[in-house]
N, CA, C and O atoms as a GROMACS GRO file, in nm:
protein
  592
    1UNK      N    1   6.076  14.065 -11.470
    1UNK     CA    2   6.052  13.921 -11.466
    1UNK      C    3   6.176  13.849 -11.519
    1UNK      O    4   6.244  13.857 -11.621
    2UNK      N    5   6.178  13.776 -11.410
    2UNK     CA    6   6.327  13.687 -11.474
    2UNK      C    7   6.340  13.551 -11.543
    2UNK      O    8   6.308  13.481 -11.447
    3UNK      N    9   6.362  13.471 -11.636
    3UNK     CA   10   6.376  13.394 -11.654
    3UNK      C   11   6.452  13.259 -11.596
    3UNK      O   12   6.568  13.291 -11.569
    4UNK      N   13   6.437  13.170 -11.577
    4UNK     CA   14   6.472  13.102 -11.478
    4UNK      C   15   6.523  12.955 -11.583
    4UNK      O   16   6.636  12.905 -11.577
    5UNK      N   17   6.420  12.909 -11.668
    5UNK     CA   18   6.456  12.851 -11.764
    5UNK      C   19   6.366  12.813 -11.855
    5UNK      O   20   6.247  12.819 -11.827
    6UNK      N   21   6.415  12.762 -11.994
    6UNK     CA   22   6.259  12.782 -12.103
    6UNK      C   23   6.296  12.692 -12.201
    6UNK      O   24   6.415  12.665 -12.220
    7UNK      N   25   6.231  12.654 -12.250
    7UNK     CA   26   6.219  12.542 -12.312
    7UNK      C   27   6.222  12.584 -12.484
    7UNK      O   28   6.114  12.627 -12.527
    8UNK      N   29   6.302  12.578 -12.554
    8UNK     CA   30   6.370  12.666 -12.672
    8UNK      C   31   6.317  12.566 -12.809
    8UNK      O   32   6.328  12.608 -12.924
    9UNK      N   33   6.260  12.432 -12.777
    9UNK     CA   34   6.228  12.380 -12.898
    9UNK      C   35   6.042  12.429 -12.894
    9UNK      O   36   5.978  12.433 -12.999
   10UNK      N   37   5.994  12.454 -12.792
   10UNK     CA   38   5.845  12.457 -12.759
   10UNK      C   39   5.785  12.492 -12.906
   10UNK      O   40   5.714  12.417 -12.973
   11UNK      N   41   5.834  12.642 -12.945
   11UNK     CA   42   5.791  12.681 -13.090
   11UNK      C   43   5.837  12.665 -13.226
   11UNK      O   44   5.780  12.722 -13.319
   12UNK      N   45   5.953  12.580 -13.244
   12UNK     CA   46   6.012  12.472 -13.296
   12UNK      C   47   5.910  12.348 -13.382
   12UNK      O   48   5.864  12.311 -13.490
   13UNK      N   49   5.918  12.326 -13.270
   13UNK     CA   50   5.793  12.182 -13.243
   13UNK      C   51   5.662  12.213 -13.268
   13UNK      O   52   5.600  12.148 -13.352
   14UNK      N   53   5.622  12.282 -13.221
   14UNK     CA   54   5.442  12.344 -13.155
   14UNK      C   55   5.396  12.447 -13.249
   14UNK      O   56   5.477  12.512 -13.313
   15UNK      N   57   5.300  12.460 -13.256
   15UNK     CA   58   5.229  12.607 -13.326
   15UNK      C   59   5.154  12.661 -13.184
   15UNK      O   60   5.052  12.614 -13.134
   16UNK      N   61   5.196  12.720 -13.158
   16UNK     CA   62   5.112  12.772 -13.036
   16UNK      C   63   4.957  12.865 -13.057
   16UNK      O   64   4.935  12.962 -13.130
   17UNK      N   65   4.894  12.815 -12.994
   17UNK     CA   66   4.778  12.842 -13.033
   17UNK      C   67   4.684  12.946 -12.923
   17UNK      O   68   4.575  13.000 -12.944
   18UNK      N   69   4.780  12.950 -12.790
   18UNK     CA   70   4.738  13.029 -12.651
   18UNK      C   71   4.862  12.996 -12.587
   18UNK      O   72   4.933  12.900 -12.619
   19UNK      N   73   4.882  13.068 -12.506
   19UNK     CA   74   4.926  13.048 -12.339
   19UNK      C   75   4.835  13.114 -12.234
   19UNK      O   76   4.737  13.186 -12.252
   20UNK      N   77   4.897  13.067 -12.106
   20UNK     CA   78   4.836  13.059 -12.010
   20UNK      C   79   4.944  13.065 -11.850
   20UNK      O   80   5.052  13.008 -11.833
   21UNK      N   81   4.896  13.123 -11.786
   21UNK     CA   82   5.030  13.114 -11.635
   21UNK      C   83   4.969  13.066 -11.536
   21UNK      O   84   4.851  13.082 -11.508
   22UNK      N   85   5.057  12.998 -11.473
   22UNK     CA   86   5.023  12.827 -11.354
   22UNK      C   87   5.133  12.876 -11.244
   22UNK      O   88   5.253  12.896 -11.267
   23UNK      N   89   5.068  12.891 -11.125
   23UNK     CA   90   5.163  12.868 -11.034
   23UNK      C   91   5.230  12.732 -11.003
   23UNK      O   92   5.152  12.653 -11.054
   24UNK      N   93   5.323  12.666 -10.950
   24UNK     CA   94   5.428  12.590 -10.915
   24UNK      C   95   5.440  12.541 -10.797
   24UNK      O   96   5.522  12.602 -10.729
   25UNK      N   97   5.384  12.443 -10.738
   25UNK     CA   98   5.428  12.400 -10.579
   25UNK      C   99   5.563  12.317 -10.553
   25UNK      O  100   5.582  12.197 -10.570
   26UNK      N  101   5.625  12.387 -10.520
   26UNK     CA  102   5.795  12.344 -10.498
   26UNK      C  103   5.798  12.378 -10.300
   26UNK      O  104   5.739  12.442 -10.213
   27UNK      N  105   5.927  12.271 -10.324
   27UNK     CA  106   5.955  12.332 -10.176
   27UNK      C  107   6.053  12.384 -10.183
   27UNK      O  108   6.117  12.381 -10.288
   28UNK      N  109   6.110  12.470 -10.040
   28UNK     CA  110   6.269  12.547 -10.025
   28UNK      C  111   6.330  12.567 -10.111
   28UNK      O  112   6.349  12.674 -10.170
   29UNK      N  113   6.383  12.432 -10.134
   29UNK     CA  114   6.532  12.414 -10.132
   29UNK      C  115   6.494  12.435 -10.284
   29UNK      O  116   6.541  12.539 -10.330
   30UNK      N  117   6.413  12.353 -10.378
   30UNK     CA  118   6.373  12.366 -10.465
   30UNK      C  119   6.388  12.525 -10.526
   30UNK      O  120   6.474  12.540 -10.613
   31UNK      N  121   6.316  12.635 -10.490
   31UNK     CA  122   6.258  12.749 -10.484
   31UNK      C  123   6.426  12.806 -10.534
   31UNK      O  124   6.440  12.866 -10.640
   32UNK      N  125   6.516  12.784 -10.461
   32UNK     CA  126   6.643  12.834 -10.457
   32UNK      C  127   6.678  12.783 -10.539
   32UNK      O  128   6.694  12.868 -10.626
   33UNK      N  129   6.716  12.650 -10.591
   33UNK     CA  130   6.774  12.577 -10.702
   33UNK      C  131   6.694  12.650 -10.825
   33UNK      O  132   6.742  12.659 -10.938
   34UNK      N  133   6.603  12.685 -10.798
   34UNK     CA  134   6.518  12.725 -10.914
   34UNK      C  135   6.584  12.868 -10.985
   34UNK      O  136   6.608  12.893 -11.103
   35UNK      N  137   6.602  12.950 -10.856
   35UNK     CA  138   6.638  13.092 -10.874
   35UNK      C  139   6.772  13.123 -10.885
   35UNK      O  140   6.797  13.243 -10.897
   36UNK      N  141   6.878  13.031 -10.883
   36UNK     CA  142   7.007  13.043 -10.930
   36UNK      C  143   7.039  12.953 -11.086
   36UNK      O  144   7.137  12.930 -11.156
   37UNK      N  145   6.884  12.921 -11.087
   37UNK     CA  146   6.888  12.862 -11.273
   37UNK      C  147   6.974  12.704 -11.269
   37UNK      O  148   7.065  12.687 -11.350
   38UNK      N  149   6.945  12.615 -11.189
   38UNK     CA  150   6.930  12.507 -11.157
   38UNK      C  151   6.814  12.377 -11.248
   38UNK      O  152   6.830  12.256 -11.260
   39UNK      N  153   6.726  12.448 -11.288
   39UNK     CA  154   6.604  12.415 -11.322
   39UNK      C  155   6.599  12.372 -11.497
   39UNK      O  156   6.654  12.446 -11.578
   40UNK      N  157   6.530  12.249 -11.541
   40UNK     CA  158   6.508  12.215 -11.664
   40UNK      C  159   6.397  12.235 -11.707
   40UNK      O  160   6.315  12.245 -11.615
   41UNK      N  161   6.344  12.249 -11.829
   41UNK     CA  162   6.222  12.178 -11.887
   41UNK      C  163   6.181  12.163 -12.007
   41UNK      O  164   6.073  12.178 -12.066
   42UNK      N  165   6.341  12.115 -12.047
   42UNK     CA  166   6.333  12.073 -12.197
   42UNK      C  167   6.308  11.955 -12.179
   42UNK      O  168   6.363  11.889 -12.091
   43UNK      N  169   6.208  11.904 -12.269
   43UNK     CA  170   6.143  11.787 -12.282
   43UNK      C  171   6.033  11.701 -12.187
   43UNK      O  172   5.999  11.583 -12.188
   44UNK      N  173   5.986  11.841 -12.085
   44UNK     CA  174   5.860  11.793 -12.044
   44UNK      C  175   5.739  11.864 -12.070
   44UNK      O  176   5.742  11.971 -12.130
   45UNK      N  177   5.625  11.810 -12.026
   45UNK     CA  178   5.472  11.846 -12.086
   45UNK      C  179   5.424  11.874 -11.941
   45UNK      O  180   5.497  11.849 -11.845
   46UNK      N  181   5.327  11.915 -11.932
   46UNK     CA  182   5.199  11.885 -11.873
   46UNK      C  183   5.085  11.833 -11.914
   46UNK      O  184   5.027  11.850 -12.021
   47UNK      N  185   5.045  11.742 -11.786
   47UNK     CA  186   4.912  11.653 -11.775
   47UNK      C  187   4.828  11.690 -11.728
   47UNK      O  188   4.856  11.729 -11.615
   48UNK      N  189   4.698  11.705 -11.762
   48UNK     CA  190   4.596  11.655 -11.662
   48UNK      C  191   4.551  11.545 -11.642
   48UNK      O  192   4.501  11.464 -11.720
   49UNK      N  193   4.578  11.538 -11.476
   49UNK     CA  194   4.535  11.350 -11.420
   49UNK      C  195   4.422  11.419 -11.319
   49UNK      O  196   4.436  11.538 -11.288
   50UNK      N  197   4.318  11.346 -11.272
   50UNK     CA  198   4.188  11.373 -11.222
   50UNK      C  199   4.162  11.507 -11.187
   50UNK      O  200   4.154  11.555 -11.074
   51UNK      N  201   4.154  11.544 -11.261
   51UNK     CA  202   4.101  11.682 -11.249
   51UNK      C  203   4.250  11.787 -11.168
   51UNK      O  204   4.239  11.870 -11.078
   52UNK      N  205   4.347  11.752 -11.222
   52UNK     CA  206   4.452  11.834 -11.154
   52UNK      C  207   4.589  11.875 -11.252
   52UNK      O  208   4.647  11.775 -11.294
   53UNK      N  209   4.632  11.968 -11.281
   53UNK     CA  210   4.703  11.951 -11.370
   53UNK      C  211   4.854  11.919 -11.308
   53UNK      O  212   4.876  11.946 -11.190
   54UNK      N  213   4.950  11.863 -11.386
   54UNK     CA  214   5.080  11.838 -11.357
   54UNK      C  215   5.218  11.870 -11.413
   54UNK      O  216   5.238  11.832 -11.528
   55UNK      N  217   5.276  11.908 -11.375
   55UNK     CA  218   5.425  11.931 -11.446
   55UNK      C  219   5.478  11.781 -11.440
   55UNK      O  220   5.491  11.706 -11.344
   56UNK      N  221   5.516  11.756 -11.636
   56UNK     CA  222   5.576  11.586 -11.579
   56UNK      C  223   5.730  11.646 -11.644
   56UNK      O  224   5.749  11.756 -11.696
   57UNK      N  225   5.806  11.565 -11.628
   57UNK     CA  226   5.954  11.580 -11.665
   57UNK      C  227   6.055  11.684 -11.652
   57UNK      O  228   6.168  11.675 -11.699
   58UNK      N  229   6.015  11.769 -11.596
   58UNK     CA  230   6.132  11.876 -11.559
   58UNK      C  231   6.193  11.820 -11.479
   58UNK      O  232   6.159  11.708 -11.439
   59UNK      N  233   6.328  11.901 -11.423
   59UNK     CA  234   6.410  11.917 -11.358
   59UNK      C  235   6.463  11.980 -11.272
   59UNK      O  236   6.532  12.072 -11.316
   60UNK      N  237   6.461  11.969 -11.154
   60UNK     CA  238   6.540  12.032 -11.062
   60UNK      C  239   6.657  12.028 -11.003
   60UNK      O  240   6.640  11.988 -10.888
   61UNK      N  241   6.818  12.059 -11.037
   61UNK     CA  242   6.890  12.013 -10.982
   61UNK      C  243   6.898  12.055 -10.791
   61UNK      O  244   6.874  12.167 -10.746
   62UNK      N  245   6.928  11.964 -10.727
   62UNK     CA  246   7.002  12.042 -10.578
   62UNK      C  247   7.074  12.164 -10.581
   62UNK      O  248   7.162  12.214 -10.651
   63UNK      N  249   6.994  12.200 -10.464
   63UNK     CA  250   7.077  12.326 -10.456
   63UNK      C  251   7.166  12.295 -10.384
   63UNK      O  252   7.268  12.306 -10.452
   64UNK      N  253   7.198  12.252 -10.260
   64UNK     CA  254   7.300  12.199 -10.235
   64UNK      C  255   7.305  12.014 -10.192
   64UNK      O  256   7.232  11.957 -10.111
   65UNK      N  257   7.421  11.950 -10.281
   65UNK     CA  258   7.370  11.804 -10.315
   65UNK      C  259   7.380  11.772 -10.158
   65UNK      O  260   7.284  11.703 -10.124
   66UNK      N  261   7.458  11.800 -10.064
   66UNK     CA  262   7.495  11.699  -9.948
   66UNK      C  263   7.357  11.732  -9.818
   66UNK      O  264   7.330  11.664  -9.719
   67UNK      N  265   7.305  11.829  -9.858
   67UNK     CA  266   7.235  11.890  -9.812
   67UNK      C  267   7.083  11.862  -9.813
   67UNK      O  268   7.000  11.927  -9.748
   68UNK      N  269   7.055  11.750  -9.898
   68UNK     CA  270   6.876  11.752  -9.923
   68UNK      C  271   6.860  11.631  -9.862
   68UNK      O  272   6.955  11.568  -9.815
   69UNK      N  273   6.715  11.587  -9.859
   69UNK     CA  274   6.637  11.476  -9.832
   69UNK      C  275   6.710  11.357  -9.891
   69UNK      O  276   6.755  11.355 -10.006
   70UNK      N  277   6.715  11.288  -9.831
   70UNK     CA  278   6.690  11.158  -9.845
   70UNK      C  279   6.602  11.135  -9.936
   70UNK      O  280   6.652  11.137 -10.048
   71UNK      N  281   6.451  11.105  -9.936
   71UNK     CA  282   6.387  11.102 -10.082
   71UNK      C  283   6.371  11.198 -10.202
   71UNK      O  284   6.293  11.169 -10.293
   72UNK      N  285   6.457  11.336 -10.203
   72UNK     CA  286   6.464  11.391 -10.315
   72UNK      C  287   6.500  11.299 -10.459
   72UNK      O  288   6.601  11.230 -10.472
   73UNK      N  289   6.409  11.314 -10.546
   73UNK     CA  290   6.414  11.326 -10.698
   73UNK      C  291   6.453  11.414 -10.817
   73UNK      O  292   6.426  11.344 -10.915
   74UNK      N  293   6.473  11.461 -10.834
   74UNK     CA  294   6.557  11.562 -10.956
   74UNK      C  295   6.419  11.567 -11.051
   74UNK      O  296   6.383  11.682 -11.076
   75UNK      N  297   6.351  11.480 -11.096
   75UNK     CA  298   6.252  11.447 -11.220
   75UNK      C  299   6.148  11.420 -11.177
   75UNK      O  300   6.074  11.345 -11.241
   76UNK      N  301   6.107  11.478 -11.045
   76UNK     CA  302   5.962  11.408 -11.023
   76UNK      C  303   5.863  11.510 -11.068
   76UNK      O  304   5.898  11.615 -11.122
   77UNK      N  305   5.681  11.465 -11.034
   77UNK     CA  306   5.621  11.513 -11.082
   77UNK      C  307   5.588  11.644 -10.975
   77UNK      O  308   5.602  11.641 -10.853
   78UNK      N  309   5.542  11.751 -11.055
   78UNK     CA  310   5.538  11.856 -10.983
   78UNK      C  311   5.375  11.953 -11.006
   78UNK      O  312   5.341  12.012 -11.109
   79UNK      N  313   5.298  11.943 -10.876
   79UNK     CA  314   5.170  11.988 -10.912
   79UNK      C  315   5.149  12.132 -10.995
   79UNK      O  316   5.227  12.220 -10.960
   80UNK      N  317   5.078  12.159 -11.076
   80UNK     CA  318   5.018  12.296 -11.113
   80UNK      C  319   4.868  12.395 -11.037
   80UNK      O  320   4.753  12.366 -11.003
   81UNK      N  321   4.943  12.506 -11.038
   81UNK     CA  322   4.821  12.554 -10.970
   81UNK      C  323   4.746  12.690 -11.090
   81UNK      O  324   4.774  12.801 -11.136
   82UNK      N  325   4.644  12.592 -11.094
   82UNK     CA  326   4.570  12.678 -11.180
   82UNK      C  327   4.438  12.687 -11.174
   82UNK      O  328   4.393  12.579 -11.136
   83UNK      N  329   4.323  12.795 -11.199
   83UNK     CA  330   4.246  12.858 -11.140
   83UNK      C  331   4.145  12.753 -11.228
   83UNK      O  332   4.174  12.736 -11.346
   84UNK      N  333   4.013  12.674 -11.164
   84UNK     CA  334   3.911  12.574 -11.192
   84UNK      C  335   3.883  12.614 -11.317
   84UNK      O  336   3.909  12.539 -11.411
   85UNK      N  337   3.819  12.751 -11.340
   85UNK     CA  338   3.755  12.772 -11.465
   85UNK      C  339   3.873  12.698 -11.583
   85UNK      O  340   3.853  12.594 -11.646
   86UNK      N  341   3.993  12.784 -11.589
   86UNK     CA  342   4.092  12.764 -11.677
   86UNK      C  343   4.108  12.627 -11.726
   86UNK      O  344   4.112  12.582 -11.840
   87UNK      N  345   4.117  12.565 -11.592
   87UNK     CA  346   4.194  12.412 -11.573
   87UNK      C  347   4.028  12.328 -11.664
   87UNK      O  348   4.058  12.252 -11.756
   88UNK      N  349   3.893  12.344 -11.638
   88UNK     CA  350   3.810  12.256 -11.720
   88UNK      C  351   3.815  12.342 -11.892
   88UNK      O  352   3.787  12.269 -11.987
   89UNK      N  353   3.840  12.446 -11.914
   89UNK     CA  354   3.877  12.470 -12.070
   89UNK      C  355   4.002  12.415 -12.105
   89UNK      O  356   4.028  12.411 -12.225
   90UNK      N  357   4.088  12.370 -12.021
   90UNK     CA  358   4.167  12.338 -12.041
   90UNK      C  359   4.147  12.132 -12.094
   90UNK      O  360   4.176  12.075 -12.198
   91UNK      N  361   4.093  12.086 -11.976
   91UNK     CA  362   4.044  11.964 -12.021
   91UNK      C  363   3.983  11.953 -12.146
   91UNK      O  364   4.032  11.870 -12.222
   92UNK      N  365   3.870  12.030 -12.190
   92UNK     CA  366   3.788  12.050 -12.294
   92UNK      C  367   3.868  12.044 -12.445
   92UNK      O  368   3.832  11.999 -12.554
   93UNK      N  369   3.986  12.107 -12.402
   93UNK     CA  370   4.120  12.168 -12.563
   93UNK      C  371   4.210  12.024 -12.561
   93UNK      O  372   4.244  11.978 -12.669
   94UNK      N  373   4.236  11.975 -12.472
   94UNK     CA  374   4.318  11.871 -12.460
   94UNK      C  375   4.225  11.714 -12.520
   94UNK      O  376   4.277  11.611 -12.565
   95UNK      N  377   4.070  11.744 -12.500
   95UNK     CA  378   4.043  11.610 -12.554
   95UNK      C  379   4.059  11.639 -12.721
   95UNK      O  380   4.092  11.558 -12.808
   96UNK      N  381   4.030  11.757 -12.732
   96UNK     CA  382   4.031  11.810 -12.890
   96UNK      C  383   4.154  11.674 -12.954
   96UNK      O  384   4.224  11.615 -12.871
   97UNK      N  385   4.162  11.649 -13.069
   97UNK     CA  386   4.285  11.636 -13.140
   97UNK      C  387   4.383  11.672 -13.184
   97UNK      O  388   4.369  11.756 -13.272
   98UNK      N  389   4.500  11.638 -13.156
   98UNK     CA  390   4.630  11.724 -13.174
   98UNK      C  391   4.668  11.774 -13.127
   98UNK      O  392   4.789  11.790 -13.142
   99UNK      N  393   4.586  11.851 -13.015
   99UNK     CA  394   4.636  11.982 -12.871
   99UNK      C  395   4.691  11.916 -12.740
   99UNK      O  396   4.658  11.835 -12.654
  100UNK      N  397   4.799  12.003 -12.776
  100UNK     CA  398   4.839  11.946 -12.613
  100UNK      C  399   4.944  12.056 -12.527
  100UNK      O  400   5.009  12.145 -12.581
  101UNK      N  401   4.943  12.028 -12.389
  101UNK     CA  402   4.992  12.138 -12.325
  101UNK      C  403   5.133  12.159 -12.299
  101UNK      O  404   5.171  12.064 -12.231
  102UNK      N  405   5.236  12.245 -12.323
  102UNK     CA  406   5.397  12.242 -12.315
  102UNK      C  407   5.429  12.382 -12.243
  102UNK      O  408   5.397  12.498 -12.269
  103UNK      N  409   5.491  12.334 -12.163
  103UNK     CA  410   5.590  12.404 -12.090
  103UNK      C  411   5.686  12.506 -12.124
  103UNK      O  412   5.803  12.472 -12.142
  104UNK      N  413   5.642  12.656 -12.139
  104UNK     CA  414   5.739  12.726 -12.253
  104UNK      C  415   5.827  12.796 -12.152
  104UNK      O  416   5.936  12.738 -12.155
  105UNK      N  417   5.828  12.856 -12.098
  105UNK     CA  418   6.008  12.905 -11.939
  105UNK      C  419   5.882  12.884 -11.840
  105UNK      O  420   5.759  12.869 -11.844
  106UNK      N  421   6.034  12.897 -11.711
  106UNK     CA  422   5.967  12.905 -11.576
  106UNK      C  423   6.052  13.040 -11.512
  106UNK      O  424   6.174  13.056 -11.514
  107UNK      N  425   5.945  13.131 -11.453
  107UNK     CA  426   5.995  13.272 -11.507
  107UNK      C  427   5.979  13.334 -11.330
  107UNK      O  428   5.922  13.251 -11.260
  108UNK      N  429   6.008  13.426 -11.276
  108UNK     CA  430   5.994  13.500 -11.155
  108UNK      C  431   5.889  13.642 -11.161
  108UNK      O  432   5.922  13.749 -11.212
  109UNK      N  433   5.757  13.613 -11.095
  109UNK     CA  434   5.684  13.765 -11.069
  109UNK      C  435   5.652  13.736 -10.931
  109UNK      O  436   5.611  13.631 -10.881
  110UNK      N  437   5.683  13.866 -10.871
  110UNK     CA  438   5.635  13.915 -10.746
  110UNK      C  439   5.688  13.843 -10.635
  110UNK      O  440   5.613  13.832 -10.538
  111UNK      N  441   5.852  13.769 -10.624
  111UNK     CA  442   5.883  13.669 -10.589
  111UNK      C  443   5.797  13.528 -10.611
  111UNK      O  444   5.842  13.425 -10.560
  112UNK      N  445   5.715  13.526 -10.663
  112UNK     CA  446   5.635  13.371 -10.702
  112UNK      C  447   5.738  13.303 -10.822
  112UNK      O  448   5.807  13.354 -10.911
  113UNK      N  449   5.719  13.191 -10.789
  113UNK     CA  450   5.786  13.110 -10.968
  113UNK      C  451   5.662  13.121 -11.053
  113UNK      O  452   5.573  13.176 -10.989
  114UNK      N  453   5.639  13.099 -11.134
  114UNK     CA  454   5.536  13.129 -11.273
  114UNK      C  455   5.578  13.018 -11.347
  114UNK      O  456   5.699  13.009 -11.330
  115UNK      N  457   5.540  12.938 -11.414
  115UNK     CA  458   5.545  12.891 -11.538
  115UNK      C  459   5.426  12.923 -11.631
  115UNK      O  460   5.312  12.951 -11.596
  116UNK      N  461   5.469  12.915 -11.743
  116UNK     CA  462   5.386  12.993 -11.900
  116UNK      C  463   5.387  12.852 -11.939
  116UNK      O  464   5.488  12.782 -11.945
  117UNK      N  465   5.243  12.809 -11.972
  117UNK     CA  466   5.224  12.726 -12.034
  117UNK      C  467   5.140  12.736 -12.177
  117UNK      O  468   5.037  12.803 -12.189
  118UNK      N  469   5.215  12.641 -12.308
  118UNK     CA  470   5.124  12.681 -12.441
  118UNK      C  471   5.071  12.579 -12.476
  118UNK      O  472   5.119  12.465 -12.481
  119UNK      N  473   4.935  12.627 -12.510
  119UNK     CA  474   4.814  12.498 -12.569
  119UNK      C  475   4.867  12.525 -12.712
  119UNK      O  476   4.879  12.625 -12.784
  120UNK      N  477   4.894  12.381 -12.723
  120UNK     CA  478   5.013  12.338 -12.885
  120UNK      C  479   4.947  12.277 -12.978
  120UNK      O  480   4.864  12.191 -12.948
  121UNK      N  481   4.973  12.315 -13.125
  121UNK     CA  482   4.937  12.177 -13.167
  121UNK      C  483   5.053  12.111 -13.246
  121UNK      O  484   5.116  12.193 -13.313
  122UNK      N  485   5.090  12.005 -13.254
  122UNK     CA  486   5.223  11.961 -13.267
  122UNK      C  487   5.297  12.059 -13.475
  122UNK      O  488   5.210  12.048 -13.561
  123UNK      N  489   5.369  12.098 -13.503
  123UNK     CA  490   5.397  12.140 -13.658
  123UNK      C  491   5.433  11.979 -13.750
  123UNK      O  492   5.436  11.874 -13.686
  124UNK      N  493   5.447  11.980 -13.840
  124UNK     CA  494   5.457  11.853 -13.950
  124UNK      C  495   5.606  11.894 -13.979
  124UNK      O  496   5.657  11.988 -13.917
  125UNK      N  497   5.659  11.839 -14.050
  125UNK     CA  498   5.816  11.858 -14.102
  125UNK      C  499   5.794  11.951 -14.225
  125UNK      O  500   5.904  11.984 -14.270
  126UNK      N  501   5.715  11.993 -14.278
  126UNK     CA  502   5.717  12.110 -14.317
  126UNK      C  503   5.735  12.241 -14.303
  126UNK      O  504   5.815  12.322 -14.351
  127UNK      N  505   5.593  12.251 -14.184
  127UNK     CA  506   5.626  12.364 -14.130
  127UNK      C  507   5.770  12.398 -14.031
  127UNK      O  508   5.819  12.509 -14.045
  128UNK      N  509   5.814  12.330 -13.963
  128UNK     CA  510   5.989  12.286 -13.925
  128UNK      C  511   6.067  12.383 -14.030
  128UNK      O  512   6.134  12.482 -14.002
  129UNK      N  513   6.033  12.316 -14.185
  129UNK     CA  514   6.141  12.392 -14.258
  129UNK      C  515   6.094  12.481 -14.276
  129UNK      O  516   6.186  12.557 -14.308
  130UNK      N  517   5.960  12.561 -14.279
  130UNK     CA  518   5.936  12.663 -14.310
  130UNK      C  519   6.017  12.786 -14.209
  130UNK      O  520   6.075  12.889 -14.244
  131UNK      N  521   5.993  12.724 -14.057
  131UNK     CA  522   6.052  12.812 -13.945
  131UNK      C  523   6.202  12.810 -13.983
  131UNK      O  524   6.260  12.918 -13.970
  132UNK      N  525   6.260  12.727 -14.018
  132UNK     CA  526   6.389  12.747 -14.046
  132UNK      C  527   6.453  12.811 -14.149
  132UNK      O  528   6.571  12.841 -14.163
  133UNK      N  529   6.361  12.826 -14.217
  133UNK     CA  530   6.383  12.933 -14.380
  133UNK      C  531   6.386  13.070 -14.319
  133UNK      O  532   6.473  13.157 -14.322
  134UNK      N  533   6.263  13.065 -14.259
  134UNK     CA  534   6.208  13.238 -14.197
  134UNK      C  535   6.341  13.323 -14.130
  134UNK      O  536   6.375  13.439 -14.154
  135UNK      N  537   6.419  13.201 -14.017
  135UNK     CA  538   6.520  13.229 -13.908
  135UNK      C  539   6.644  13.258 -14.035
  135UNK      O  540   6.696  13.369 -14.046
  136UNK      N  541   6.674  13.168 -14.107
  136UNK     CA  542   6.802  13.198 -14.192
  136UNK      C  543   6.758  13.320 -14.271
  136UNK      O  544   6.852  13.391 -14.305
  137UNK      N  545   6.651  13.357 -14.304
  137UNK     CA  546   6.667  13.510 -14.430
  137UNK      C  547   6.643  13.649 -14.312
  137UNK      O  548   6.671  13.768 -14.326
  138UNK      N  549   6.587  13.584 -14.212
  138UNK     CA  550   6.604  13.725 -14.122
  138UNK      C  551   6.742  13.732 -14.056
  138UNK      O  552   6.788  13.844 -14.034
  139UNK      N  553   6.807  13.629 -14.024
  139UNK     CA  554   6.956  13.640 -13.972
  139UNK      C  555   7.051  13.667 -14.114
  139UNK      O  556   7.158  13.727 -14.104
  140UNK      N  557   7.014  13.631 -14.210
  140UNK     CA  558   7.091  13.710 -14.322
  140UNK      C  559   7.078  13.816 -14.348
  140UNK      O  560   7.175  13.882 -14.383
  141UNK      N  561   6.914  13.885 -14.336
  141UNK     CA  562   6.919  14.004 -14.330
  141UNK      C  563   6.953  14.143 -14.218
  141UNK      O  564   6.957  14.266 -14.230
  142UNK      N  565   6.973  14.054 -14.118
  142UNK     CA  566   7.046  14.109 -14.026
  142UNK      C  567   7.190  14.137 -14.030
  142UNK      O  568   7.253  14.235 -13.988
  143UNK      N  569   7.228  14.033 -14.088
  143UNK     CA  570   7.368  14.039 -14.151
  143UNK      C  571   7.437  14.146 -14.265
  143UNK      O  572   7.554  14.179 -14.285
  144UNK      N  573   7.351  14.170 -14.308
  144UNK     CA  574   7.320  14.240 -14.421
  144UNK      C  575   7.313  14.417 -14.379
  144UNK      O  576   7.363  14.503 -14.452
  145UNK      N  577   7.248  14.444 -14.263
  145UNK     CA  578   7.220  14.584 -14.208
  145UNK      C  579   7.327  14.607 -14.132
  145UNK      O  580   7.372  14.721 -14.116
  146UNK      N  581   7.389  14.478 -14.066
  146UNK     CA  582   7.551  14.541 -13.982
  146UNK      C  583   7.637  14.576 -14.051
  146UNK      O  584   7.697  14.676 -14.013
  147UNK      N  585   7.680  14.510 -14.183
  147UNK     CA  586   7.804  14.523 -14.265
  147UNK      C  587   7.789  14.671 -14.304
  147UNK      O  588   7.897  14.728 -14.315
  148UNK      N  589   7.692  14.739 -14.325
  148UNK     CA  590   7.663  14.863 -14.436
  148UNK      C  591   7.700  14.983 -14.312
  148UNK      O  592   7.694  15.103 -14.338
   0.00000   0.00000   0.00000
């Protein structure tokens, strides 16, 4: 499985509490821009709007610029395909408080695109420094096992 692109603040930000995998309706040209790592999705979420879920704010650059539509967008919204049961537990976690759904990579199985999505709940500036304490004494102690 390949990575395509991922969103590096998700667990940063988020306490992740689940994930979950959504297929992607893209077209062509898209599909390709996607698979030569063209593709963003730092700093977008997913929605659910009437009963459908959505990819909002990613990115797709052209795969080739001279080459696309006329109404291509780079940032538009992009449907999710995910299986009914999932998608109403999913409504159910989202009215909850605090939970909400983020976009963690958009990844390659079986030639399909995949995106991994995590039901979040946002961290406080505490926990922030806590993750950042954790990362500095294990990269010191990593530091620590090369020198010897």
């Amino acid at each position: 499985m390949a990575d395509f692109a991922t969103n590096p603040r998700a667990r940063f930000d988020y306490e992740i509490l689940e994930t979950l995998e959504a297929g992607i309706i893209l077209r062509g040209f898209e599909v390709k821009s996607v698979k030569i790592g063209r593709a963003s999705i730092k700093g977008s979420y997913v929605r659910i709007i009437k009963g459908e879920a959505w990819l909002v704010g990613a990115s797709i650059s052209p795969y080739q610029a001279g080459n696309m539509p006329d109404d291509y967008q780079e940032q538009t919204d992009r449907k999710l395909l995910i299986a009914k049961k999932q998608l109403d537990s999913l409504v159910g976690l989202t009215k909850s408080h605090g939970i909400t759904l983020v976009p963690m990579r958009l990844y390659g199985k079986k030639g399909l695109i995949k995106l991994e999505i995590g039901v979040a709940r946002g961290k406080k500036k505490y926990d922030k420094r806590e993750s950042i304490k954790k990362k500095d004494t294990a990269r010191s102690r990593m530091r620590g096992m090369s020198e010897e």
